[in-house]
VEXDODREN-986956 format. One line per field, with one value per atom (N, C-alpha, C): residue number from 0; residue in three letters; atom name; z, y, x. Coordinates in nm, 2 decimals. Example, Ala and Ser with C-alpha at 12.3 -4.5 7.8 and 13.67 -1.06 7.14 Angstrom:
// residues 2
pos	(0,0,0,1,1,1)
code	(ALA,ALA,ALA,SER,SER,SER)
site	(N,CA,C,N,CA,C)
zz	(0.78,0.78,0.78,0.71,0.71,0.79)
yy	(-0.57,-0.45,-0.33,-0.22,-0.11,0.00)
xx	(1.32,1.23,1.32,1.28,1.37,1.29)
//
This chain:
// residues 86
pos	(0,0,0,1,1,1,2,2,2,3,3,3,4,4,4,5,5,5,6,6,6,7,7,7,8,8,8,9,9,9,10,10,10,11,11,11,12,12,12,13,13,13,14,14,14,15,15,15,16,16,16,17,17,17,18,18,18,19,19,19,20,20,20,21,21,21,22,22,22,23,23,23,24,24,24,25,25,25,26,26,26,27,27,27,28,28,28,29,29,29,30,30,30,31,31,31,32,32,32,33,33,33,34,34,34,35,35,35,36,36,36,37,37,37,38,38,38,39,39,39,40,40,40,41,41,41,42,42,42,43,43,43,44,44,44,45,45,45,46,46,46,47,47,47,48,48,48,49,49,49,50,50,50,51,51,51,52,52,52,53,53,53,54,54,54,55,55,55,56,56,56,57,57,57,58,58,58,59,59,59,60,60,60,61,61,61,62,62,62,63,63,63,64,64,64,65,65,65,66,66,66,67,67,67,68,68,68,69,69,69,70,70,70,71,71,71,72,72,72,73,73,73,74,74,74,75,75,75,76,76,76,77,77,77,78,78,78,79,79,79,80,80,80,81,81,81,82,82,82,83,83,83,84,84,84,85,85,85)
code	(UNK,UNK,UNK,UNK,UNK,UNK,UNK,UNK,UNK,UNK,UNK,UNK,UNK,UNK,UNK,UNK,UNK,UNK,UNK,UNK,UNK,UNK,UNK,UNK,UNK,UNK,UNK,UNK,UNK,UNK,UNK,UNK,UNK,UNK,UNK,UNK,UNK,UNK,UNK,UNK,UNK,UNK,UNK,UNK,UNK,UNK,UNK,UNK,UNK,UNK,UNK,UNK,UNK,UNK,UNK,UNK,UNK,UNK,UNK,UNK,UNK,UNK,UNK,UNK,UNK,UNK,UNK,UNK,UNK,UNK,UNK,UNK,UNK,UNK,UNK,UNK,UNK,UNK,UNK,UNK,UNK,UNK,UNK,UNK,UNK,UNK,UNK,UNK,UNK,UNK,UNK,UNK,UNK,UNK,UNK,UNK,UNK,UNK,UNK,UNK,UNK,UNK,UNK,UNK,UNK,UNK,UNK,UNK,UNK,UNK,UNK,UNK,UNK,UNK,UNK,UNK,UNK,UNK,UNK,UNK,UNK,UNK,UNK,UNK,UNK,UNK,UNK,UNK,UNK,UNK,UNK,UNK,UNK,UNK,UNK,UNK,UNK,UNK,UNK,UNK,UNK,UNK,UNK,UNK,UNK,UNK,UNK,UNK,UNK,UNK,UNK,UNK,UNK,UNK,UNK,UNK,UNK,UNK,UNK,UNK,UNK,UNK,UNK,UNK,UNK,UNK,UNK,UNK,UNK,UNK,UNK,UNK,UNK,UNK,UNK,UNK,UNK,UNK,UNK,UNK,UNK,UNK,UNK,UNK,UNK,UNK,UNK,UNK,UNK,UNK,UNK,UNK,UNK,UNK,UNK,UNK,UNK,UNK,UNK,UNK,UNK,UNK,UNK,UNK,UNK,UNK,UNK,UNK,UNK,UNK,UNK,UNK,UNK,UNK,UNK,UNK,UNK,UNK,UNK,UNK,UNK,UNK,UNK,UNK,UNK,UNK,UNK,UNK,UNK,UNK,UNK,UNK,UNK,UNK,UNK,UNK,UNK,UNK,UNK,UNK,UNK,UNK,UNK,UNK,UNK,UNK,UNK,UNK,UNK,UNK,UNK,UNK,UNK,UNK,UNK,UNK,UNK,UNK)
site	(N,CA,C,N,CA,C,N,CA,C,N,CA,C,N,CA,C,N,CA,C,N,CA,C,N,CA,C,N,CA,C,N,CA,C,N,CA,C,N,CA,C,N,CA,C,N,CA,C,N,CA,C,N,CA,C,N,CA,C,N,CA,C,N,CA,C,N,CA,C,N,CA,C,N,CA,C,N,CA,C,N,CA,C,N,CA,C,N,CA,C,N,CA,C,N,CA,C,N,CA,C,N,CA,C,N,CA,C,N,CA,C,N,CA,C,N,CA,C,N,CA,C,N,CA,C,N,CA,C,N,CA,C,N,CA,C,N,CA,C,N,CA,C,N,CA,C,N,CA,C,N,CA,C,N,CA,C,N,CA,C,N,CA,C,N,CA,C,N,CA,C,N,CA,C,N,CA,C,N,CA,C,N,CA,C,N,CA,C,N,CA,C,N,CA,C,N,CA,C,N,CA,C,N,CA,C,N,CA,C,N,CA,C,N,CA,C,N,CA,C,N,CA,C,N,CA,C,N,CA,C,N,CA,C,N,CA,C,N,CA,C,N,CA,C,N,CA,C,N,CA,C,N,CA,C,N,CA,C,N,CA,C,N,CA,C,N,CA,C,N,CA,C,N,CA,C,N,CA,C,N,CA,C,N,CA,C,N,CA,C,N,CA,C,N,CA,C,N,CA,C)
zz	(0.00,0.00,0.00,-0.14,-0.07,0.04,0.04,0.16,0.10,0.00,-0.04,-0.01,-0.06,0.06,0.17,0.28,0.39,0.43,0.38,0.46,0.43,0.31,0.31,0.38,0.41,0.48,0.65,0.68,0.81,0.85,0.72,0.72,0.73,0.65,0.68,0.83,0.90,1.05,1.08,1.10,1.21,1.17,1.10,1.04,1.05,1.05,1.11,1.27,1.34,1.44,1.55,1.44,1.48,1.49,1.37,1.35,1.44,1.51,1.60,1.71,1.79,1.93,1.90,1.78,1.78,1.79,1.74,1.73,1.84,2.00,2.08,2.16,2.13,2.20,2.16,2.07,2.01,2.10,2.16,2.27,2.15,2.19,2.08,2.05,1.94,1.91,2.00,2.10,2.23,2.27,2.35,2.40,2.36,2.21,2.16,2.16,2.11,2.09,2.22,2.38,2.48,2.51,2.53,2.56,2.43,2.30,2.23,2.30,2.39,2.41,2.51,2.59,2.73,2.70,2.59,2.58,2.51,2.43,2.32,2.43,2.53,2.61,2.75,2.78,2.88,2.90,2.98,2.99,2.97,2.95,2.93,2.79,2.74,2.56,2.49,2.44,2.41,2.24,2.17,2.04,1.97,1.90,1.84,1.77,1.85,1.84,1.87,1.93,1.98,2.10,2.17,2.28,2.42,2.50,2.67,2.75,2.77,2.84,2.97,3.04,3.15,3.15,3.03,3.04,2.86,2.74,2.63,2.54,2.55,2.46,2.36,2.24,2.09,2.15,2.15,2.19,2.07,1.99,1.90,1.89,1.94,1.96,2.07,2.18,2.31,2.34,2.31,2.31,2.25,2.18,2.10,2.16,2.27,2.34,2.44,2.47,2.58,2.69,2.70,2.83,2.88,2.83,2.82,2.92,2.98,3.11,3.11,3.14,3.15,3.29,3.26,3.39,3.49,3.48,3.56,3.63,3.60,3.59,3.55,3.42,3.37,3.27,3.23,3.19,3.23,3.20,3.29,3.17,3.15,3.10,3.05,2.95,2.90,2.95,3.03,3.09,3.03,2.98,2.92,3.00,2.98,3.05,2.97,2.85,2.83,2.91,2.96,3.08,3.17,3.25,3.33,3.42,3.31,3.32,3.34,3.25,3.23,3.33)
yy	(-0.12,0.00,0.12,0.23,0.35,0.43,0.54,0.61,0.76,0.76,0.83,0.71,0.61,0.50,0.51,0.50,0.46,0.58,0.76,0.84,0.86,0.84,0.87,0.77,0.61,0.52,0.59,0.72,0.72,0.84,0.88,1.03,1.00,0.85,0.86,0.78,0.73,0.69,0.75,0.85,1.00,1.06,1.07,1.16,1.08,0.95,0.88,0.85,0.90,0.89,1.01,1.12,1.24,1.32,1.24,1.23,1.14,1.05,0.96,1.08,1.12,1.19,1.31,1.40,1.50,1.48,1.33,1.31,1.27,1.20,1.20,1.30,1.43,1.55,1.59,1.56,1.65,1.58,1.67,1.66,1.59,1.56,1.47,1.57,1.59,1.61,1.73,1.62,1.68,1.77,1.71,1.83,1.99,1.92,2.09,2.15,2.12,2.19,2.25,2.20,2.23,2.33,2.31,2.45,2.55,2.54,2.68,2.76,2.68,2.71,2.79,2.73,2.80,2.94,2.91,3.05,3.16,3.06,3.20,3.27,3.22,3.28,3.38,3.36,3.37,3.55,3.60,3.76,3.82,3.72,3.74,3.70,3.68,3.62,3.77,3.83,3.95,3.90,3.96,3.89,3.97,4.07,4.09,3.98,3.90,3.87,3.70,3.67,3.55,3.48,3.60,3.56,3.58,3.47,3.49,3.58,3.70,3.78,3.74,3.63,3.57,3.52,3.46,3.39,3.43,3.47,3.53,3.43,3.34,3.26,3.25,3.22,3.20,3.08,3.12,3.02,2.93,2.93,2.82,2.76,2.71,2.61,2.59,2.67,2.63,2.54,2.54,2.46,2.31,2.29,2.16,2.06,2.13,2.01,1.97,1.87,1.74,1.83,1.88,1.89,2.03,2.11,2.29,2.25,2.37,2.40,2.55,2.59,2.78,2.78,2.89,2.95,3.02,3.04,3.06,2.94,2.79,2.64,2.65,2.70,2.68,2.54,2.49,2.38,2.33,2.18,2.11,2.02,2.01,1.91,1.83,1.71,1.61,1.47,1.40,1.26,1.13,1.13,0.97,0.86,0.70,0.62,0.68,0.74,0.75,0.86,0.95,1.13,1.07,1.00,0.95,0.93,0.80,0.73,0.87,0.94,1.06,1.16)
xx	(0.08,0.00,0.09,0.06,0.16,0.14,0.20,0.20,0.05,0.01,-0.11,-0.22,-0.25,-0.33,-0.32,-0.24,-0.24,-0.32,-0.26,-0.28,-0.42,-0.49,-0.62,-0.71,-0.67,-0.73,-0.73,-0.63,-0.61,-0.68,-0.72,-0.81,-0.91,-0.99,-1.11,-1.10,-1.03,-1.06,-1.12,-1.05,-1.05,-1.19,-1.19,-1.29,-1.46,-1.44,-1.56,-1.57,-1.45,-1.45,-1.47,-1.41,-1.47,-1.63,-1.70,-1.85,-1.88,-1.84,-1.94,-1.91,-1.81,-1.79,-1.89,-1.85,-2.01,-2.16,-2.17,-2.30,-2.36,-2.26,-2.28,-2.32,-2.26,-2.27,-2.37,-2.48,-2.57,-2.71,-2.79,-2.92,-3.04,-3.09,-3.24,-3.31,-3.41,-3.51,-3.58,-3.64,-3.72,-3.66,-3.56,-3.45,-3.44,-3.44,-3.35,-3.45,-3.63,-3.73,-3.75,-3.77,-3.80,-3.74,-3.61,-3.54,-3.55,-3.55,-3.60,-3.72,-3.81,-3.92,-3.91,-3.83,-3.82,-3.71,-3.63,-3.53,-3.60,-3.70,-3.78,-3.87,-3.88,-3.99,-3.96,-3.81,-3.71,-3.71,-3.73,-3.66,-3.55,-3.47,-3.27,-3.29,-3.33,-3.33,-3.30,-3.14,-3.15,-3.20,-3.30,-3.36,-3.30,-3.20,-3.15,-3.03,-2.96,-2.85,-2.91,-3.01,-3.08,-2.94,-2.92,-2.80,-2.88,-2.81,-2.87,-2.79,-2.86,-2.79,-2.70,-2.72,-2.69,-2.57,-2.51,-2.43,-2.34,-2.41,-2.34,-2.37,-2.36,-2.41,-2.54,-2.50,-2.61,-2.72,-2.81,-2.94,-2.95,-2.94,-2.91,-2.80,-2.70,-2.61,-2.63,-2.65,-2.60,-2.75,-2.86,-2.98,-2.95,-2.86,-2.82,-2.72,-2.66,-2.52,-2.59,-2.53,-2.60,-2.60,-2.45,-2.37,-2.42,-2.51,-2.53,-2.64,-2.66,-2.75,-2.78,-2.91,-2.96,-2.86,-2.78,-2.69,-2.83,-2.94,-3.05,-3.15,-3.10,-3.12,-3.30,-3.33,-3.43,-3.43,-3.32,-3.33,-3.20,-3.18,-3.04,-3.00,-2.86,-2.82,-2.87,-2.89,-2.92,-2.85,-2.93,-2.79,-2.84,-2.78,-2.79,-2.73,-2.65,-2.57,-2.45,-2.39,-2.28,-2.23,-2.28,-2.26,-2.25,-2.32,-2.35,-2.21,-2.12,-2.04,-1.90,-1.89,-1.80,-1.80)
//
């Protein structure tokens, strides 16, 4: 095998392995809708920028990670058995 084989056999590793650890970190369905609900509805929701004045963060990413929680504990983390364990 050359060394242009190998290195693209080692690119796609990484690269499927890197999409499994993101897709881990990404909250379900439920999740992400609930908290849009609770931030769209929130008094710190500054709506120009769709940022939480509390903490600075984009309400649309930070509603999508497992691990994110409202710095005001209007919603909490997502735990599964793999969080759990970590």
């Amino acid at each position: 095998m050359s060394f242009i084989e190998k290195l693209k056999q080692r690119t796609a590793a990484v690269g499927t392995s890197v999409k499994k650890n993101v897709v881990r970190r990404i909250a379900s369905t439920e999740v992400i809708s609930t908290r849009l609900e609770i931030c769209n509805s929130c008094e710190h929701l500054f709506k120009p920028t769709n940022q939480c004045t509390q903490c600075g963060c984009f309400i649309e990413a930070k509603v999508r990670l497992k691990g994110s929680s409202c710095p005001i504990d209007k919603w909490s983390r997502e735990v599964d058995e793999e969080t759990k364990s970590n």
